[in-house]
C-alpha positions, 0 to 999 in steps of 0.5 A: 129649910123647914123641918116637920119632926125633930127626934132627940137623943136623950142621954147628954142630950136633953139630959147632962148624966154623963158624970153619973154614968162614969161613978156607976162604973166605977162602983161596978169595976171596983165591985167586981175587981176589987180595983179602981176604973183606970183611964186604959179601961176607960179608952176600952170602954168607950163606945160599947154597950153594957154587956162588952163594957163588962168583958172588958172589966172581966173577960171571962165573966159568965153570961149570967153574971154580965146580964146580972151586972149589965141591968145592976149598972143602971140601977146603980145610975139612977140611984146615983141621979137620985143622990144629986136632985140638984142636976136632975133637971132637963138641958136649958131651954129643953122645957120651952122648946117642948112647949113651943113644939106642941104649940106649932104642932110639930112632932117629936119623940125620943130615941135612945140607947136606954133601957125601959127601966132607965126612960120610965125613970126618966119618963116619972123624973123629969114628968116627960108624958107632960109633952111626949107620947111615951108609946112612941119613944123608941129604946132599947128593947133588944131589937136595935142594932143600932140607933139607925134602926131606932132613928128609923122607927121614931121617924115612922112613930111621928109620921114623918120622913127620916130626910125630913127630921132634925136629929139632936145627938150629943156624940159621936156614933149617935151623930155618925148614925144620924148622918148616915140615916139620911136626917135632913139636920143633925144638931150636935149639943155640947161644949166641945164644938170643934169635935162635935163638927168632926164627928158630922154635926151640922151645926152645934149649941151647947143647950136648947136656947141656942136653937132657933126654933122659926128658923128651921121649924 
């Protein structure tokens, strides 16, 4: 089968940062508690947005001190990006799958969990308006409960039917809401093949050069 659009996560999926994800919390827990990120808070972590991130690290945190430390958190991250200019770079093969997708005229766009701060970061770091229309990536704008809206909306933002989209995903809710979204294909994109098909994914690839680009486009 055809697919018309393709809708990309952007975090551990065009972009590996995990590893920088997980320094900027220890830096926060230890700022805060005066402790290191344990693996219990980790597992307690795992899953949760910034601001329940953070009443797990402090359950009695102010309002006002989690919006603080939810926005700082990700200024800690991409200072951290910054520190590492050798992995700041797009997955393998991103580069010429987004070029071969201008050259069919295909549409694409991105939606993800971050914050605007984080993709106009990515957006002037990995020169992403080279390919993208950055006013239809769909982000974190307080208006998602979840990424099935934001699937929804990026669906709408290419004019493309969501049954008719290839959803690349890297974990597991992403995945689980891409399948639950009703998208016609969904991709998973890591290491760990065996988990990635348990948590719904279609087929697997661990970098854009494993995609077969005539085969479903």
């Amino acid at each position: 089968m055809k697919f018309k659009g393709i809708i990309f996560d952007f975090n551990g999926t065009l972009f590996y940062d995990t590893p920088f994800h997980n320094i900027a919390w220890q830096r926060i827990t230890k700022e805060i508690t005066g402790k290191d990120l344990d693996d219990e808070l980790r597992i307690k972590m795992h899953g949760k947005n910034n601001k329940d991130i953070l009443y797990c690290i402090q359950a009695d945190m102010s309002k006002e001190n989690n919006d603080y430390y939810s926005k700082y958190k990700e200024k800690v991250y991409r200072d951290i990006c910054l520190e590492h200019p050798d992995k700041l770079h797009l997955l393998e093969g991103a580069v010429e799958f987004f070029n071969y997708l201008v050259k069919h005229n295909i549409p694409f766009t991105i939606a993800s969990a971050s914050i605007k701060d984080n993709i106009d970061f990515f957006v002037k770091t990995f020169g992403l308006d080279r390919w993208f229309n950055v006013d239809k990536i769909v982000y974190d704008d307080g208006n998602h409960v979840n990424k099935i809206s934001m699937f929804n909306d990026a669906a709408k933002n290419l004019n493309v039917k969501i049954e008719d989209c290839i959803i690349f995903e890297d974990s597991k809710t992403g995945i689980g809401y891409a399948k639950e979204v009703g998208a016609g294909l969904v991709v998973g994109i890591g290491s760990d093949f065996e988990v990635l098909s348990k948590y719904g994914a279609d087929f697997c690839i661990t970098d854009f050069t494993e995609f077969d680009s005539g085969e479903y486009l």
